[in-house]
N, C-alpha and C positions, 0 to 999 in steps of 0.2 A: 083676346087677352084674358088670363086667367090666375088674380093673383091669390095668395095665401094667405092664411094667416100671420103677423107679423112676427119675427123674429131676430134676433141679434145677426149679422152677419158675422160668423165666427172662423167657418171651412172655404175651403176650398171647393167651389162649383166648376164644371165643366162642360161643353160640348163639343159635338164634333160635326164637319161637315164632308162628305164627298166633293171628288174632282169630278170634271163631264169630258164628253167629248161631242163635237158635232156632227152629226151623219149626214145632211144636208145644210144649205141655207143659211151658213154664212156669211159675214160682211152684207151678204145680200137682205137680211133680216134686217139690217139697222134702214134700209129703205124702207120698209114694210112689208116684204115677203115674209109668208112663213119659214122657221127653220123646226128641225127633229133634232132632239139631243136627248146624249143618256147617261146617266149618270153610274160614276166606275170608282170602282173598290183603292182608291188616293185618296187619303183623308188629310185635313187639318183638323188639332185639336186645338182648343183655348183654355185655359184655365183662369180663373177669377180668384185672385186671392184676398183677403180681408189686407189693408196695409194702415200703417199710421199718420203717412207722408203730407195727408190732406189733399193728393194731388191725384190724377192719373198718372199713373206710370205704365209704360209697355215696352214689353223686351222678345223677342222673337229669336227661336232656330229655325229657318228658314232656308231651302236649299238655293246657294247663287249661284248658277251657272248663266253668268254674264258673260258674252264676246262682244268683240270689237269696241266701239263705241262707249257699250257701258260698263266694258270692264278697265275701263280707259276712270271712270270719275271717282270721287273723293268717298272713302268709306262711307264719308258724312254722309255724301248725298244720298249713296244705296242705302245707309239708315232711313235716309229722312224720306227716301222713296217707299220701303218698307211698314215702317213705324207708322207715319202720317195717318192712312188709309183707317189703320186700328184705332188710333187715337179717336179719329171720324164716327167711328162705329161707336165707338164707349159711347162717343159725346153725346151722339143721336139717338141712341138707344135710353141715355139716361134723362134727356130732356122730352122723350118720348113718353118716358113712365113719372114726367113730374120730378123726379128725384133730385134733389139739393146735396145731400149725400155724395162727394165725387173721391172721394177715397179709395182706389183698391190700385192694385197690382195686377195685371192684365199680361201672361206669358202665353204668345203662339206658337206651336210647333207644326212645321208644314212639311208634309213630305210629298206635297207635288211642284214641280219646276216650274221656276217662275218664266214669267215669258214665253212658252210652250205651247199654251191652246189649250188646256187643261185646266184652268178655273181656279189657278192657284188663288189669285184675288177674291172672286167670289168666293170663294169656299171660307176662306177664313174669314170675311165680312160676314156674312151668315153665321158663322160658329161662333165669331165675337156677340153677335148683336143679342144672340138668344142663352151663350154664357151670363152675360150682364144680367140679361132680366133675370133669366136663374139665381142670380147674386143678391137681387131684389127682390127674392120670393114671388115673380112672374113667370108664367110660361105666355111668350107669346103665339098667337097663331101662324101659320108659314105665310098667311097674306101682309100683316103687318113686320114678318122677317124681311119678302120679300121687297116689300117698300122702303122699310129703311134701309134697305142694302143700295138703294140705289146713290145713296149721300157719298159712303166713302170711293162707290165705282164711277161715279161721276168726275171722283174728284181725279181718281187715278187714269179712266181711260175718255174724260170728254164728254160724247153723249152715248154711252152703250145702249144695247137695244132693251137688255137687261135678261138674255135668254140664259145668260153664265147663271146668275146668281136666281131666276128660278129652277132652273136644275140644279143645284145646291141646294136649296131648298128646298124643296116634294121628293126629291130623287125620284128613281124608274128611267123611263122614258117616258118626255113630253112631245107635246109641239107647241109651241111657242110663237104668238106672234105679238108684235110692240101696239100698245102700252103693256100691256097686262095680261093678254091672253091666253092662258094655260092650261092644256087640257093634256089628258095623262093618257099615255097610249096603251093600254094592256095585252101585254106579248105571252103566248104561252111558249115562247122557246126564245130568250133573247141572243142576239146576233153573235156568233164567236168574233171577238174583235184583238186585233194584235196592234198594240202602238210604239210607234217607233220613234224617239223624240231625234231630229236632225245636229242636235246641238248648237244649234245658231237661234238666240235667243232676241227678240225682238219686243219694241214699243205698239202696244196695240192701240192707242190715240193716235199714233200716227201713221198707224196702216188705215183705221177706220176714217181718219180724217182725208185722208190722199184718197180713198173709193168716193166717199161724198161728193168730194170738190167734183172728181172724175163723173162722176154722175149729175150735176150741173150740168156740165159743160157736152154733154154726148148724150142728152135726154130720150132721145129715139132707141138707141142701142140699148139703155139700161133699160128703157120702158121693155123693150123685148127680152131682155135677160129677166127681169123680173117675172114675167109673164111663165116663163120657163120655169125659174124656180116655184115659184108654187104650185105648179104641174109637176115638178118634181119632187118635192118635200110632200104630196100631198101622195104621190105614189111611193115613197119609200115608208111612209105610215101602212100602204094596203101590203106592202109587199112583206113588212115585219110582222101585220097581223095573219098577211096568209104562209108563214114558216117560209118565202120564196127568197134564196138567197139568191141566186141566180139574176131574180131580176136586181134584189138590194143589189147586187155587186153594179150591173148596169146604170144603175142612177147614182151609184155615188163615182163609176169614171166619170161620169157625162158633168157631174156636179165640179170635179177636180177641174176638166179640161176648161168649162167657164168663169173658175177663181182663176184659172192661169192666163184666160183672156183677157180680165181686168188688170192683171198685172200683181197681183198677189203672190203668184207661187214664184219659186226660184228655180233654179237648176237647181240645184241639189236634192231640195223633194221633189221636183220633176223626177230625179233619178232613183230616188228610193219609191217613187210611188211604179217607177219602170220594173224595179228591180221585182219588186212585192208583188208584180203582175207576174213577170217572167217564171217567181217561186212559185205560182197554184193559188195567191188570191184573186175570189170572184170579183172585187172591185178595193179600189185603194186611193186617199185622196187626202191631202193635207187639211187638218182640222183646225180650226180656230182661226185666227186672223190672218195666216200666212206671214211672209216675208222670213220665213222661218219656223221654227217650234216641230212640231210633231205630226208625222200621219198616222192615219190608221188604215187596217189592211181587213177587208172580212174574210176569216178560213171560216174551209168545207170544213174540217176536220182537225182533232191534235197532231195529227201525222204532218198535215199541210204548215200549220200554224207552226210544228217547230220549223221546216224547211224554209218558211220564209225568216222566221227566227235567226235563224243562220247565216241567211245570207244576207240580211240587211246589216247584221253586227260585222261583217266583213265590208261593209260599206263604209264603215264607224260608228254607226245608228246605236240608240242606249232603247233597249226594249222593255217594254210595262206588257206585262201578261196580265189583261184588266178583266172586270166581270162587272156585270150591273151591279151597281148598289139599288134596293128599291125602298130603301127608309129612307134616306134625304139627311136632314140635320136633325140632331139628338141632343 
């Protein structure tokens, strides 16, 4: 943590964070496997503005593409599901830096989908938390971002592993494993990756809460699955570091078809991750918590990557042509 010299809060501060995606080690991660994840050119921005109010205020344009379920409840509640998390973030961030001071205006704007797999949460907890101290004449370090971000994703998804919001965080690509382990994978050619969001938007506390319980109860079977994934998240780090897509494609079928095992994936990304195969990607596999949200597909080529482009949007698929971010939060 590294503050300034003291000044009036007058302007407008801001930062911003990337979205992720997961390449391996999913859901599986909240057990204690390692996951790979990499951060992609979807930001949320925050901005801090000086206010009179004496109070926190938070306002957000946020993109909501809720089905079933939760496009079923009351404005209120998607506020108060939205808003809350930010609020967390102020709070924490300001009692972090000592601050008595609880005065400003806090506006996010997100432009990644919520409920997707994509980090819309982490990303703006991160952009809030390091907005604020900017607001207080603080930069903090990405390990104290890190930590505090775990307040408001706790509050939103239970007990995350916490691999969203360090990839929001550092950006690049890491590996990740819970509590805190983060270590940054340095790629000289990062993966060509196309994402396809399913449109079926889903609760990730209660996808990651149903694998847990499931993992009580079938302890031999997980113990084997886990065993797996970090034999394979630990090979799709050698396989990004030696340019081998070929093999990436291989470990992230093998990674989809074991989310599908535990009961994660749906038909639907079963079909797009079908589909994505059939067009010319080397490997394809629903990212993030499942039950929905988004895959991604590794192309050889832009030739490849629009053709599968094509044919997933004939599926109904909404497509993000993503690239690494390798700065993180700013």
């Amino acid at each position: 943590m590294r503050s300034f010299s003291p000044t009036t809060f007058t302007a407008t501060v801001s930062s911003r964070a990337p979205g992720k995606i997961i390449l391996s080690g999913e859901q599986f991660v909240v057990l204690g496997a390692p996951a790979v994840a990499m951060a992609v050119d979807l930001y949320s921005t925050i901005d801090v503005m000086p206010s009179q109010s004496g109070r926190i205020e938070v306002t957000a344009d946020i993109p909501l593409h809720l089905v079933g379920d939760a496009a079923k409840r009351s404005s209120v509640t998607k506020n108060q599901e939205l808003l809350e998390p930010l609020r967390l973030a102020v709070s924490a961030t300001l009692d972090h830096l000592a601050s008595k001071e609880r005065s400003m205006h806090v506006d996010a704007n997100c432009e990644i989908p919520i409920g997707a797999g994509l980090g819309s949460s982490a990303s703006t907890a991160v952009a809030t938390i390091s907005a604020v101290a900017k607001s207080r004449e603080t930069l903090l370090d990405r390990r104290e971002i890190f930590k505090l971000a775990f307040i408001p994703e706790n509050y939103l998804h239970g007990h995350p592993s916490g691999v969203d919001q360090a990839t929001c965080t550092y950006g690049g690509i890491i590996q990740f494993r819970k509590p805190s382990k983060i270590k940054a994978i340095n790629v000289k050619r990062p993966p060509m990756i196309l994402v396809c969001d399913s449109g079926v938007h889903r609760s990730t506390k209660a996808l990651v809460g149903s694998v847990v319980k499931r993992s009580r109860k079938q302890t031999d079977r997980f113990r084997t699955h886990l065993e797996e994934i970090t034999t394979l998240s630990n090979g799709v780090v050698k396989a990004l570091r030696d340019e081998d897509d070929n093999e990436l494609g291989s470990l992230m079928n093998r990674n989809h078809e074991l989310l599908r095992q535990i009961g994660v994936s749906t038909p639907r990304l079963d079909r797009l991750v079908a589909k994505a195969r059939k067009a010319g990607a080397l490997g394809a596999k629903l990212t993030g918590a499942g039950g929905g949200g988004c895959i991604i597909a590794l192309c050889a080529d832009k030739k490849i990557q629009s053709n599968i482009a094509r044919e997933l949007r004939r599926e109904g698929g909404t497509i993000y042509d993503v690239s690494l971010d390798k700065r993180g939060v700013l």
